[in-house]
C-alpha positions in Angstrom: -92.9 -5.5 -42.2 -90.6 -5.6 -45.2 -91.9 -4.4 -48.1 -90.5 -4.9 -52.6 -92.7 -1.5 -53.7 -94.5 -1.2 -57.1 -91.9 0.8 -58.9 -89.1 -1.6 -57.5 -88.3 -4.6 -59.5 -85.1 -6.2 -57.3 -84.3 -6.6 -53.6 -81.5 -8.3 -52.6 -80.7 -7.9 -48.4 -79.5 -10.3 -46.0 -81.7 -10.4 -42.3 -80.9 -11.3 -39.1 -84.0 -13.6 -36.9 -83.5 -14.0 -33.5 -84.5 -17.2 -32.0 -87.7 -18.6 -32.1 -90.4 -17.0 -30.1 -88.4 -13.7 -29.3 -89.3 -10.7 -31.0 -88.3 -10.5 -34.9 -88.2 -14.4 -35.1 -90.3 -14.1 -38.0 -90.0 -11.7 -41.4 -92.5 -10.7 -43.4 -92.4 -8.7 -47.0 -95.1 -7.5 -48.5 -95.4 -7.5 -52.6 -98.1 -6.2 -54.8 -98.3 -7.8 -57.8 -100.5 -6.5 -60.9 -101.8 -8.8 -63.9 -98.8 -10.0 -66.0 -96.2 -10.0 -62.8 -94.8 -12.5 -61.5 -92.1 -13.1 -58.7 -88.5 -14.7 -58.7 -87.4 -15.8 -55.2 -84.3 -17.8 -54.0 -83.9 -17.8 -50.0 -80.8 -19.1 -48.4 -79.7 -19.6 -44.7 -77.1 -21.7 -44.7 -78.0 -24.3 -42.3 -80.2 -27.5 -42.1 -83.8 -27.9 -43.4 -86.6 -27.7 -41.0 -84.7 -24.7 -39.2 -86.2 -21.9 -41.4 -89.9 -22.1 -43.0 -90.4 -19.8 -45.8 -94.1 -19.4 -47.5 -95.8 -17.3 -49.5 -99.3 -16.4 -48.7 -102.0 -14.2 -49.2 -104.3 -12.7 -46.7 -108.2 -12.2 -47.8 -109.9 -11.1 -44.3 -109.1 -13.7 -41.7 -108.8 -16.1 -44.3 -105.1 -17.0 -45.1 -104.3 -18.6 -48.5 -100.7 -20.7 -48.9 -99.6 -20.6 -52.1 -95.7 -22.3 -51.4 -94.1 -23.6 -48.1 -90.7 -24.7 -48.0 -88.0 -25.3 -45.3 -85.1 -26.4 -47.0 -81.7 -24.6 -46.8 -81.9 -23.3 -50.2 -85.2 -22.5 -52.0 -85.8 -21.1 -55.2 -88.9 -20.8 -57.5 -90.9 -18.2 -59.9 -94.8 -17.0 -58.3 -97.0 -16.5 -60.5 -100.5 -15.3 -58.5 -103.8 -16.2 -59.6 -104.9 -12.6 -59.6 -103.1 -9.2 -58.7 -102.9 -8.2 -55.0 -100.9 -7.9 -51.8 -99.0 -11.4 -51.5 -96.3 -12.0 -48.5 -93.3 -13.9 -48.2 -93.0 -15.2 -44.4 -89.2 -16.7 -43.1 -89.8 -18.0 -39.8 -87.2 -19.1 -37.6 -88.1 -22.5 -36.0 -84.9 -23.2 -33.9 -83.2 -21.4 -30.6 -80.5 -19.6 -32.6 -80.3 -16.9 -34.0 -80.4 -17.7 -38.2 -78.9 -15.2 -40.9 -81.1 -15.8 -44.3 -80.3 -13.9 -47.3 -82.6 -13.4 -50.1 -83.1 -12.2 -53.7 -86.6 -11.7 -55.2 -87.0 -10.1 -58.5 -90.2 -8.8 -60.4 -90.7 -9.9 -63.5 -93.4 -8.4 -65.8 -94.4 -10.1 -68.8 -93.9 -9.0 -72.1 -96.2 -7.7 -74.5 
């Protein structure tokens, strides 16, 4: 799992997923938020929609809270939780190629 650390406010990387159902098919970052964050995200793959689903999520046991899901080409948006915690972005590739997606997601804290 992919992971934008507390004391990291950028990451900007371009990843690889194999076709669907074959190990790596799906990419997952983990971000911790605190009160007053909120995320920047735009995802790109470069090919049509429906190919790549992106989402961001939360987990809370086995309980799985969606808070955006998208499959267009390009997607772009600001997440602003509810509350601090561990929130994921998911890219999951839903065709039998393999799919280069490039993102950029940026934390933004609020000022005071």
């Amino acid at each position: 799992m992919d992971e934008l650390p507390a004391r990291v406010n950028r990451k900007a990387e371009t990843v690889t997923l194999p076709p669907r159902k074959v190990k790596g098919w799906v990419h997952e970052m983990k971000v911790s938020l605190s009160d007053g964050e909120s995320l920047q995200y735009e995802t790109r793959h470069g090919r049509d929609a429906n190919v790549v689903a992106f989402n961001i999520h939360r987990h809370q046991g086995k309980e799985v809270t969606y808070y955006t899901k998208d499959a267009r080409p390009v997607i772009s948006g600001t997440f602003a939780p509810p509350e601090s915690g561990d929130f994921y972005l998911m890219w999951e590739n839903r065709s039998d190629h393999k799919v280069d997606v490039t993102y950029v997601v940026q934390r933004i804290r609020a000022s005071r």
